[in-house]
TIVEXMAR-784790 format. One record per residue (C-alpha): x, y, z. Coordinates in steps of 0.1 Angstrom, whole numbers. Layout:
// TIVEXMAR-784790
site u X, v Y, w Z
...
//
This chain:
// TIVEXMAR-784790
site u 4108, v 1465, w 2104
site u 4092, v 1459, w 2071
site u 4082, v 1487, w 2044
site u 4044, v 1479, w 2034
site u 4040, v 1484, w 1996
site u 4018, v 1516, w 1999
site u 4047, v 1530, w 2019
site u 4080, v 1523, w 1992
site u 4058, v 1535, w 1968
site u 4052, v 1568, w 1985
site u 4087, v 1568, w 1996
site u 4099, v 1559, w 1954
site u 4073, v 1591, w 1945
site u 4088, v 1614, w 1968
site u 4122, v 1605, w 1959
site u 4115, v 1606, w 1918
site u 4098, v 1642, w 1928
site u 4125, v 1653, w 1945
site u 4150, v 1639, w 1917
site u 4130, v 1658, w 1889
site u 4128, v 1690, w 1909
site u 4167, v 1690, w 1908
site u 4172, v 1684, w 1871
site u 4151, v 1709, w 1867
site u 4169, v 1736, w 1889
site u 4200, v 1722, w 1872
site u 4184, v 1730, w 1837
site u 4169, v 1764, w 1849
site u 4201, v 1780, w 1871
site u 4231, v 1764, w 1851
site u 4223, v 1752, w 1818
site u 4197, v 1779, w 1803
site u 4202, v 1807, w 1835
site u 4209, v 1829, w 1809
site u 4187, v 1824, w 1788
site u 4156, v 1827, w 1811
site u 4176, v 1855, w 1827
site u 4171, v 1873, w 1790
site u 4136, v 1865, w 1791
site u 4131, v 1877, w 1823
site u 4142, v 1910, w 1812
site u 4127, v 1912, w 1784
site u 4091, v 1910, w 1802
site u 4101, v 1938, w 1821
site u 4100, v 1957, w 1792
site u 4075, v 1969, w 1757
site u 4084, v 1984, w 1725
site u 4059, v 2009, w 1713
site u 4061, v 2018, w 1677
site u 4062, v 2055, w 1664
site u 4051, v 2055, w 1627
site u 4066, v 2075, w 1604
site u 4052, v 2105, w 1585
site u 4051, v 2094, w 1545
site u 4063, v 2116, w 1522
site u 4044, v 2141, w 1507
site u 4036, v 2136, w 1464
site u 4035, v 2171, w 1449
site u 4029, v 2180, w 1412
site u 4053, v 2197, w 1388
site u 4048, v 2230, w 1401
site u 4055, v 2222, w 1437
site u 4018, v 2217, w 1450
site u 4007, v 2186, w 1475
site u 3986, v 2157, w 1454
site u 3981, v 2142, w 1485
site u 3981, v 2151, w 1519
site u 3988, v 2135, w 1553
site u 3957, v 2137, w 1578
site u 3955, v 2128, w 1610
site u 3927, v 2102, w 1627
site u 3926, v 2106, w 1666
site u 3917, v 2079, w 1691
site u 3913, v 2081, w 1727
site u 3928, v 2061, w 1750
site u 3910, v 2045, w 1781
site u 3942, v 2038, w 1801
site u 3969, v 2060, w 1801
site u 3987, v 2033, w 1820
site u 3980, v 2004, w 1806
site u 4000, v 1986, w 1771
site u 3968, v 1973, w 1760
site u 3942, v 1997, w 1767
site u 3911, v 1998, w 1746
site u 3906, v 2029, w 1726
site u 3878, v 2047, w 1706
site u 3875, v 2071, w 1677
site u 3873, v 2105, w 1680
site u 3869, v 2134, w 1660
site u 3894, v 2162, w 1659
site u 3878, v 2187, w 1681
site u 3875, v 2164, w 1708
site u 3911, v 2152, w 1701
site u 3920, v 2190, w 1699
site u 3900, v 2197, w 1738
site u 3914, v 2166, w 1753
site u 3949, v 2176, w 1745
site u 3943, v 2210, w 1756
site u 3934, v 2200, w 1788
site u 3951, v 2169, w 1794
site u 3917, v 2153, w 1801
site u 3934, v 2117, w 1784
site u 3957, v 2105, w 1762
site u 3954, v 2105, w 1725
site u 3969, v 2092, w 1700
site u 3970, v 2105, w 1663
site u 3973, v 2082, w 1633
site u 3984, v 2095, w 1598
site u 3961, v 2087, w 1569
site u 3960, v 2102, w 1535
site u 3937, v 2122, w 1515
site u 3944, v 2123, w 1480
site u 3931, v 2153, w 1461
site u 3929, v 2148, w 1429
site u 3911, v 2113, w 1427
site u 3915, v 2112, w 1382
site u 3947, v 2109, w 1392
site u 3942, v 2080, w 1414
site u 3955, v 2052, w 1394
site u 3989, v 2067, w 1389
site u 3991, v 2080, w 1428
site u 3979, v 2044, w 1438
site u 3969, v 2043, w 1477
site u 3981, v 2029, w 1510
site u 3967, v 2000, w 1525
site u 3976, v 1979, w 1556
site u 4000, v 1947, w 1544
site u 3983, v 1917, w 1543
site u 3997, v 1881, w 1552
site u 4012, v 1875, w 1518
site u 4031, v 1904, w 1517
site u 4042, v 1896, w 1552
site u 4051, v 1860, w 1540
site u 4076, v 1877, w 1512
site u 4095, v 1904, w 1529
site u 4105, v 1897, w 1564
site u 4112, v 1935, w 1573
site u 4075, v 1940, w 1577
site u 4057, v 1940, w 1609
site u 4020, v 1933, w 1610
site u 3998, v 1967, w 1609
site u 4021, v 1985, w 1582
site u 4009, v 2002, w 1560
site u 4024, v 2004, w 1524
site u 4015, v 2017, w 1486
site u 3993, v 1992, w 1471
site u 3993, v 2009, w 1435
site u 4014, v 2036, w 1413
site u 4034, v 2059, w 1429
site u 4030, v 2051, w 1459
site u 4037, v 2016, w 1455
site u 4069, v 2021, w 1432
site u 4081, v 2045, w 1460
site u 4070, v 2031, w 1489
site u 4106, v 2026, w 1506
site u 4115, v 2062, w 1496
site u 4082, v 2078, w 1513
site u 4078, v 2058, w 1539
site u 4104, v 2068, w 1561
site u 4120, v 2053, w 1590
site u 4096, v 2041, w 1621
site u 4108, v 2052, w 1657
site u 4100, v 2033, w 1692
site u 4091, v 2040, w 1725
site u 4107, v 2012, w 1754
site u 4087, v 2014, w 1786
site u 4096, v 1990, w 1814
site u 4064, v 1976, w 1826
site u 4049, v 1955, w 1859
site u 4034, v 1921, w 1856
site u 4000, v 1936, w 1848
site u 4015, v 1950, w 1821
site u 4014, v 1989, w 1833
site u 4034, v 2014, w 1822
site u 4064, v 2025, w 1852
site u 4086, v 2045, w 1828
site u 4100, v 2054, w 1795
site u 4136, v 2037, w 1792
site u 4141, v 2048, w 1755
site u 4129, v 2069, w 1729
site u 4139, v 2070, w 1693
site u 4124, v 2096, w 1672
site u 4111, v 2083, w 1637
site u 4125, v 2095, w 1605
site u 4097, v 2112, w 1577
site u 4096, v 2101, w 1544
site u 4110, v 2117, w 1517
site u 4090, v 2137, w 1496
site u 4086, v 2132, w 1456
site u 4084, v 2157, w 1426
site u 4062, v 2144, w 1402
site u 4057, v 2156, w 1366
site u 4017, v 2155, w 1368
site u 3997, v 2185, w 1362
site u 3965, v 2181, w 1379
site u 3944, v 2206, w 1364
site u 3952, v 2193, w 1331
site u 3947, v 2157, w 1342
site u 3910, v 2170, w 1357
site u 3902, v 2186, w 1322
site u 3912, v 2152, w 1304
site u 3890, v 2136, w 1327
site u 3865, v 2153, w 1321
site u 3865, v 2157, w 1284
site u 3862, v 2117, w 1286
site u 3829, v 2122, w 1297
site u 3812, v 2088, w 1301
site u 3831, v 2071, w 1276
site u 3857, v 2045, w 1285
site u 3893, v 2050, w 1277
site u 3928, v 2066, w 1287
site u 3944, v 2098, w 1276
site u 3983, v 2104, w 1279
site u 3998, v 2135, w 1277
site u 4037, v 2140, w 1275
site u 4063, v 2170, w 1275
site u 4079, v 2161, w 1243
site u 4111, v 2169, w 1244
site u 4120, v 2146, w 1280
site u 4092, v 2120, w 1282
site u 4075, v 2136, w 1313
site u 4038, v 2125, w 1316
site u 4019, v 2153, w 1328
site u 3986, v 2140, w 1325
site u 3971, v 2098, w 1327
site u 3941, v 2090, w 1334
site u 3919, v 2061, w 1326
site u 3881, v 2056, w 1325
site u 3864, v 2037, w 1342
site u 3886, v 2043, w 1372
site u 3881, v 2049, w 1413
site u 3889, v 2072, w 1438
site u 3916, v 2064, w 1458
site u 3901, v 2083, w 1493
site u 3878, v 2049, w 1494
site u 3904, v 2032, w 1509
site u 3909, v 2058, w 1537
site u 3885, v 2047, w 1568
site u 3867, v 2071, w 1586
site u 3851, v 2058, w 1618
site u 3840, v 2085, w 1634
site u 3808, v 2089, w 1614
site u 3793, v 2052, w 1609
site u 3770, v 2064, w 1582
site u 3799, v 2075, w 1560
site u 3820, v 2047, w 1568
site u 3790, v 2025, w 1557
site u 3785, v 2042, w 1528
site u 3827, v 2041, w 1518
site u 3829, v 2003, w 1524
site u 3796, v 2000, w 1502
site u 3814, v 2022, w 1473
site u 3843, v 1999, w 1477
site u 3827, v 1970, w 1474
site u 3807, v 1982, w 1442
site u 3842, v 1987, w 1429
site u 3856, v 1955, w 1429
site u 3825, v 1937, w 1415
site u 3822, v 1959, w 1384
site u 3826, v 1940, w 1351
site u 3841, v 1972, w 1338
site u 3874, v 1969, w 1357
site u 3880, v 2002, w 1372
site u 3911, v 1989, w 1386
site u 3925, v 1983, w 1354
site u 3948, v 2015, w 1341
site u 3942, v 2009, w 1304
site u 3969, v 2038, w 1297
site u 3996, v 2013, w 1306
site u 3981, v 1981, w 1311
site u 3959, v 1978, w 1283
site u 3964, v 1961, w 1246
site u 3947, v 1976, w 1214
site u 3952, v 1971, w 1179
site u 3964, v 2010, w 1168
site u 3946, v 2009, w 1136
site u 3955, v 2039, w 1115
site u 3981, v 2052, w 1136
site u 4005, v 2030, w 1130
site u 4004, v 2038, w 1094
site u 4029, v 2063, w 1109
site u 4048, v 2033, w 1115
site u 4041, v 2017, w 1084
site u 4054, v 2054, w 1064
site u 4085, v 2053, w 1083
site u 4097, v 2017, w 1075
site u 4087, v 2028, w 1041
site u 4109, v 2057, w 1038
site u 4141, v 2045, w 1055
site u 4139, v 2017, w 1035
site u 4138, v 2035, w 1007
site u 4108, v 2019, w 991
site u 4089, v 2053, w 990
site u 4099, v 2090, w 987
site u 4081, v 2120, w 984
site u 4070, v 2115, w 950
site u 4063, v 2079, w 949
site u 4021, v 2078, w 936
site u 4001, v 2049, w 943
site u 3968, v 2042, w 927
site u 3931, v 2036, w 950
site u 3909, v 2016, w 934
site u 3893, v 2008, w 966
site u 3902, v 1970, w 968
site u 3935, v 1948, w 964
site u 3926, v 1915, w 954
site u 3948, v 1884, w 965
site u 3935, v 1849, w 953
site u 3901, v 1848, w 966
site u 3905, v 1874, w 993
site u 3900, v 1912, w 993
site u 3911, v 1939, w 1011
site u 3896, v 1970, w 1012
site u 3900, v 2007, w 1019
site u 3879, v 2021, w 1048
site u 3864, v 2050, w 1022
site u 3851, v 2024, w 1000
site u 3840, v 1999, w 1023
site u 3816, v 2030, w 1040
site u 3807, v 2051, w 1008
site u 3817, v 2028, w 978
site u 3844, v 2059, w 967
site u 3880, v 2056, w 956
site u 3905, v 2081, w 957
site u 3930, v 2086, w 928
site u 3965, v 2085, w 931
site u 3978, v 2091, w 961
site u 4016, v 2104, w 976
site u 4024, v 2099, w 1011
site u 4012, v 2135, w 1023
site u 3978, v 2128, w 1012
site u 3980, v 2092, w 1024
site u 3985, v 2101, w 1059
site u 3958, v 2131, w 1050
site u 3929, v 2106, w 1042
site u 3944, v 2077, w 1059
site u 3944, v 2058, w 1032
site u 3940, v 2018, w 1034
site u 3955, v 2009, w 998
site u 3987, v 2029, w 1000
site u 3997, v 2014, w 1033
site u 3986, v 1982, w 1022
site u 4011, v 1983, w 992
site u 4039, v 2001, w 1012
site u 4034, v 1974, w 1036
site u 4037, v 1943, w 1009
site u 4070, v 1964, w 996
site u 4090, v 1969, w 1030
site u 4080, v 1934, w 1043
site u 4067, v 1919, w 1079
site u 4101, v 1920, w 1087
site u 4110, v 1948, w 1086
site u 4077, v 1964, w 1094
site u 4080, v 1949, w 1128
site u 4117, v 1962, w 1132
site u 4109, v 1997, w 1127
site u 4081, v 1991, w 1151
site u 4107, v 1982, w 1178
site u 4123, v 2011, w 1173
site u 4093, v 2026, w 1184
site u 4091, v 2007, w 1213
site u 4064, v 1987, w 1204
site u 4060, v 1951, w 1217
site u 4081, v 1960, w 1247
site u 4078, v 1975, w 1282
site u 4084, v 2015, w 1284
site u 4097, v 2005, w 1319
site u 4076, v 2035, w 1335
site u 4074, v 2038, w 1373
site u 4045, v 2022, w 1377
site u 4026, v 1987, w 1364
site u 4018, v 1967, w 1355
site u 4023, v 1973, w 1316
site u 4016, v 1956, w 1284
site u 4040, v 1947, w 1260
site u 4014, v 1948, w 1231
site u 4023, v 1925, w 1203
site u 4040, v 1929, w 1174
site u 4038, v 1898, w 1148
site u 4064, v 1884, w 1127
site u 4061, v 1853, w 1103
site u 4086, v 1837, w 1128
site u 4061, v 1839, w 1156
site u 4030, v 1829, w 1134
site u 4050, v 1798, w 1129
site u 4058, v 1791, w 1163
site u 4031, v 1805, w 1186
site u 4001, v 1796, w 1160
site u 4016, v 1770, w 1138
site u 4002, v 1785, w 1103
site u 4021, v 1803, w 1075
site u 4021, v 1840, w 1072
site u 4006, v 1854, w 1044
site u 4004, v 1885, w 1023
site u 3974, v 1896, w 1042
site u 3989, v 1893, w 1072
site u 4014, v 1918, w 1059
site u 3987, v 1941, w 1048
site u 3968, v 1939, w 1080
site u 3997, v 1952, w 1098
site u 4006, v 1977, w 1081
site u 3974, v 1994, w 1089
site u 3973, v 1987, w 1123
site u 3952, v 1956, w 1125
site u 3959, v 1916, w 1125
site u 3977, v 1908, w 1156
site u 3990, v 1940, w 1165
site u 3986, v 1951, w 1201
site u 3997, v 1986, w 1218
site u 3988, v 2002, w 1245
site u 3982, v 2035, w 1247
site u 4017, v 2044, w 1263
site u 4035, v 2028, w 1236
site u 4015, v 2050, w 1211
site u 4023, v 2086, w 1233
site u 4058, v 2072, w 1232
site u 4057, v 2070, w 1197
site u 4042, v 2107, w 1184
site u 4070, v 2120, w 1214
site u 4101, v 2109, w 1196
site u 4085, v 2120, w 1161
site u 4074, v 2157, w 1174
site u 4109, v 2152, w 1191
site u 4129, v 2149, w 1157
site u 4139, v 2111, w 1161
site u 4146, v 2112, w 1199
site u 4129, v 2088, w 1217
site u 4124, v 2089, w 1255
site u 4117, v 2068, w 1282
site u 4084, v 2080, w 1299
site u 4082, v 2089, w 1334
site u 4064, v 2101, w 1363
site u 4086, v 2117, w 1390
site u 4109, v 2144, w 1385
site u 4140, v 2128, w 1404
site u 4145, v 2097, w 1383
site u 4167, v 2102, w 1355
site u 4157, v 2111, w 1315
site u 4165, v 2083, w 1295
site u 4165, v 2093, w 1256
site u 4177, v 2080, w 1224
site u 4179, v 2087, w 1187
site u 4158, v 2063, w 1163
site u 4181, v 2072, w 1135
site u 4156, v 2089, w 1113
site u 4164, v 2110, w 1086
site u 4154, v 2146, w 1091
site u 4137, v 2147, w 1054
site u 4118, v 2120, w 1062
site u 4104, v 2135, w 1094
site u 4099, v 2162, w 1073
site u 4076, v 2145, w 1051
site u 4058, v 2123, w 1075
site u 4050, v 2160, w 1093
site u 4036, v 2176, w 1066
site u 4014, v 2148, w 1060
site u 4003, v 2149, w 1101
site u 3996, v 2188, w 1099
site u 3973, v 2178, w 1068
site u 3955, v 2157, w 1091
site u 3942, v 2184, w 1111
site u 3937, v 2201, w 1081
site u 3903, v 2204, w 1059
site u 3905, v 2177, w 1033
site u 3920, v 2148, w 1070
site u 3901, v 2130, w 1091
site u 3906, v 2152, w 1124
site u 3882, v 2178, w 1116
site u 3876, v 2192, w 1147
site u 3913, v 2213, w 1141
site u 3905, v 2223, w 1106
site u 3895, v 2256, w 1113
site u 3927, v 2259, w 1141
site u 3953, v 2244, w 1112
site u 3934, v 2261, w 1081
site u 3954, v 2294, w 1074
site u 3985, v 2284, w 1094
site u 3993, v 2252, w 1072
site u 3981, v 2269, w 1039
site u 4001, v 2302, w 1046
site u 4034, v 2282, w 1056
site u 4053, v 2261, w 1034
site u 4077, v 2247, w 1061
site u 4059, v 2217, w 1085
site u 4081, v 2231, w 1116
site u 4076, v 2271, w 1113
site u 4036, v 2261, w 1107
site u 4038, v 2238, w 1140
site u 4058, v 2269, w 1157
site u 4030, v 2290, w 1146
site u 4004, v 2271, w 1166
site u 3989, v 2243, w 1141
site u 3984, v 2210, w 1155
site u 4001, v 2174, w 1136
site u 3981, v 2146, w 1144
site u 3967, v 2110, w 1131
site u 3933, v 2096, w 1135
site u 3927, v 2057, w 1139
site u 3897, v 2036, w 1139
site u 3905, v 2003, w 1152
site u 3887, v 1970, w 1144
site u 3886, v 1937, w 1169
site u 3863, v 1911, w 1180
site u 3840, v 1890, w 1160
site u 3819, v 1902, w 1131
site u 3780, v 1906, w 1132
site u 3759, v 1898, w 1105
site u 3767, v 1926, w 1083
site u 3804, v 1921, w 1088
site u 3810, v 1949, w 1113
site u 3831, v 1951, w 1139
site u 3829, v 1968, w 1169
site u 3859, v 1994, w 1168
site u 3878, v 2019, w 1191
site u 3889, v 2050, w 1184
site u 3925, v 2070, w 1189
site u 3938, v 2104, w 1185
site u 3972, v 2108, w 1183
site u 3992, v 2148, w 1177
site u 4015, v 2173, w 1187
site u 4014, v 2207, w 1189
site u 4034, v 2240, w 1204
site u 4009, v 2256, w 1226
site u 4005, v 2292, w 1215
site u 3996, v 2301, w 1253
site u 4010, v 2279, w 1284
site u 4020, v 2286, w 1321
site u 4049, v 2288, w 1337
site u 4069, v 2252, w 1336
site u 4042, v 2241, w 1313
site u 4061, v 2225, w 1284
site u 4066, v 2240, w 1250
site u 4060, v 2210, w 1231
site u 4035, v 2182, w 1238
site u 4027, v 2152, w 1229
site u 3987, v 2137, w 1232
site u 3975, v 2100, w 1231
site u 3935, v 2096, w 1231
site u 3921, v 2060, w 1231
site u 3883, v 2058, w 1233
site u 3871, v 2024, w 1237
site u 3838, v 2011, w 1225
site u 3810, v 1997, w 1247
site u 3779, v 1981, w 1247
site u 3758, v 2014, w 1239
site u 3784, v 2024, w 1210
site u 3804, v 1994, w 1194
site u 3818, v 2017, w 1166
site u 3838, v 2041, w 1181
site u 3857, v 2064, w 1159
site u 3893, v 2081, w 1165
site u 3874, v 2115, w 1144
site u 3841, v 2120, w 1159
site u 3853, v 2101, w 1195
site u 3889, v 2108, w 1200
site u 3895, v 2138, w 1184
site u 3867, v 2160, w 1199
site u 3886, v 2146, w 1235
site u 3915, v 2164, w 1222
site u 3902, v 2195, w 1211
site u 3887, v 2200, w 1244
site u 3923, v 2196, w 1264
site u 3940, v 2215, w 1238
site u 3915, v 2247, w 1239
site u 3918, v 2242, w 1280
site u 3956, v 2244, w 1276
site u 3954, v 2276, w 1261
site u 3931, v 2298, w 1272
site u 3943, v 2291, w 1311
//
């Protein structure tokens, strides 16, 4: 009996099906039984994350800067892995829990509460898919420091997650908890901030955009950055159990990022300024340890050096047409004179202006706990010649050596700097929390010419300087003390005032300017742990309303208002 085609090509069908079905057994029981036998398993159970609680940031006396709250959401099955949830507030959270009316679960969030500080505390935020891409022990949903602290930190106050295993049906249901593993807290941080003080700075900014730095002296520790303009960090924190206030954050937020006047950007650290006149600190030192000046060394202002076709002139005679006389160091540094740094500048060299700059730790990170930070600039004929292609010349030299030309600080650098002088030469690595180790060094200064370099700081705050908002506070306690350190132990303030140029000219041949305050003082009143020597960087920046921003009438009022704070609390 023939086989009609219709039917061998059934029967070939059949037999292929039956042939395929086999293979596939084959591949499923022997070859990858295991495998799918893992799988298998693994359905039949879910991991549940249990986040850990971040560490807490407290200030130098042992008080929270931030805290951890909780947000509540309820949850519609109990049962169920994938449940939808809503927002609640905490007194329903509280009621439900009380009377096991549904599950809830509580997230952590934090409220910072000093929000001048937020630039240096920085702010958690969920990881995004870059960060995801870059470090392959995140999961998505983390959340991590995005800035300062609690970026640098992150690791250490994060903690350690736990994890729930429930073994589950095949509509995903809950049937029991196989394994729990409790998660680990973060570890809390000492900082060295002082909040109150940090507030007062703030404030004593006023509108005005800027940074102040204050330091203990005699370690490095920064009690006190803040930076205007600036944000506050509890934006970030979402709040969805009032829509009109969550509407109103993400709007605040938003504001933020489009403003042209960067409040993002921590000018304490991250900023580059030329110093101006307080780097004729600088400029005195490279002077005096390379023995090019001394004590008695007298140098005539006529009110303009003339080179070729070029001249270069003092800041009294370019505003009032005046000279001064013969001038010594002391007085120098007093009136902040343009022609005796100018000439102590031609004698020492670029060279080795810039080297005792680096000693200072100019034109080079301070390697603080947080970022990112400017290196600032500090020229040398080498890199003219290489970086601009053009010669350096004698006015290059004399620009520096005030402060100006190419040289860039930032206001971090210049803090660092009055530290190691009000700390007799020692230099110290800044830093923010307690735990990490003080990092000092000596600059090799010799203790005469501290001495002298001092005296001519306390006549600064002195009638007859530029910082005239201390003359009355310095008056009687410079006059009636001969010796720079008793008068400092006595209360009086050392100090520097710097007006620095940039930008184009106008037509007059202006140029807009910011202003700095630099000093040290010995509080004659301070708290308990408040240091007994400190150091205080202003920076006031110009801006559209006031291009010509000055380090006396700007700076230095900023000052007086944080030093009068620190001791009448």
């Amino acid at each position: 009996m023939k086989l009609g085609f219709k039917s061998v090509l059934f029967f070939t069908v059949l037999v292929s099906g039956v042939f395929l079905i086999w293979l596939r057994l084959i591949d499923v029981q022997l070859l990858r039984g295991k495998e799918y036998d893992q799988l298998a398993e693994n359905n039949r159970f879910y991991t549940l994350p249990i986040k850990a609680q971040r560490g807490i940031i407290f200030d130098r006396y042992g008080k929270p800067l931030v805290k951890n709250i909780a947000h509540y959401s309820l949850v519609a099955d109990q049962n169920s892995l994938f449940s939808n949830t809503s927002i609640i507030n905490r007194e329903e959270a509280l009621f439900r829990i009380a009377t096991g009316s549904g599950l809830v679960v509580k997230e952590a969030a934090r409220e910072y509460l000093y929000p001048a500080l937020s630039p240096v505390l920085g702010y958690v935020g969920e990881v995004t898919a870059e960060e995801l891409k870059t470090r392959i022990d995140l999961k998505p949903h983390t959340k991590l420091g995005k800035l300062g602290i609690e970026k640098f930190f992150d690791q250490t106050l994060h903690g350690v997650d736990g994890k729930e295993v429930f073994e589950i049906n095949a509509t995903s249901k809950k049937q029991r908890r196989v394994e729990e593993v409790p998660a680990r807290a973060g570890t809390d941080l000492i900082s060295t901030l002082d909040p109150e003080l940090s507030q007062v700075a703030w404030e004593a900014l006023g509108a005005q955009k800027g940074a102040v730095i204050i330091s203990n002296a005699t370690n490095g520790e920064i009690l006190t950055m803040v930076t205007k303009p600036s944000f506050d960090a509890n934006l970030f924190v979402a709040d969805e159990t009032d829509p009109a206030r969550e509407s109103d954050r993400k709007q605040a937020l938003s504001e933020l990022f489009a403003d042209s006047n960067q409040p993002f950007f921590n000018r304490a650290i991250a900023g580059a300024y030329p110093p101006g006149s307080v780097f004729k600190l600088v400029t005195a030192f490279a002077g005096l340890e390379n023995q090019q000046i001394d004590a008695s060394t007298q140098i005539l202002d006529e009110g303009v050096l003339k080179i070729d076709n070029f001249e270069f002139k003092s800041w009294y005679y370019w505003n009032f047409g005046k000279t001064e006389g013969y001038m010594d160091l002391v007085k120098a540094i007093a009136r902040s004179n343009d022609i005796y740094f100018y000439k102590v500048a031609e004698w020492v060299g670029a060279d080795n202006l810039a080297q005792m700059a680096k000693q200072f730790g100019f034109g080079d990170y301070e390697n603080i706990e947080i970022g990112p930070e400017s290196r600032g600039l500090i020229p040398t004929p080498k890199w003219k010649e290489e970086t601009i292609g053009e010669k350096w010349y004698l006015g290059n030299t004399y620009h520096m050596g005030i402060g100006q030309g190419d040289v860039l600080t930032s206001p971090l650098q210049i803090n660092g700097m009055i530290q190691a002088i009000a700390n007799e030469g020692v230099w110290c690595q800044p830093k923010l929390v307690g735990m990490t180790e003080t990092n000092c060094h000596g600059l090799g200064l010799k203790p005469e010419n501290l001495q002298l370099v001092l005296s001519g700081m306390l006549e600064v705050c002195s009638p007859g300087g530029t910082a005239f908002p201390f003359f009355e506070r310095n008056d009687e306690l410079v006059a009636d003390i001969g010796n720079p350190e008793a008068a400092i132990d006595a209360g009086a303030i050392a100090c520097k005032t710097g007006t620095a140029e940039f930008g184009a000219a106008d037509e007059r041949g202006y140029r807009p300017t910011h202003g700095w305050f630099v000093g040290y003082l010995k509080p004659r009143h301070h708290t308990e742990n408040f240091p007994t020597k400190i150091a205080i960087t202003v920076l006031v920046e110009s801006d559209d309303l006031d291009k010509s921003k000055e380090g006396s009438y700007d700076a230095t009022p900023v000052a007086k208002t944080i030093v009068d704070y620190i001791e009448s609390r």
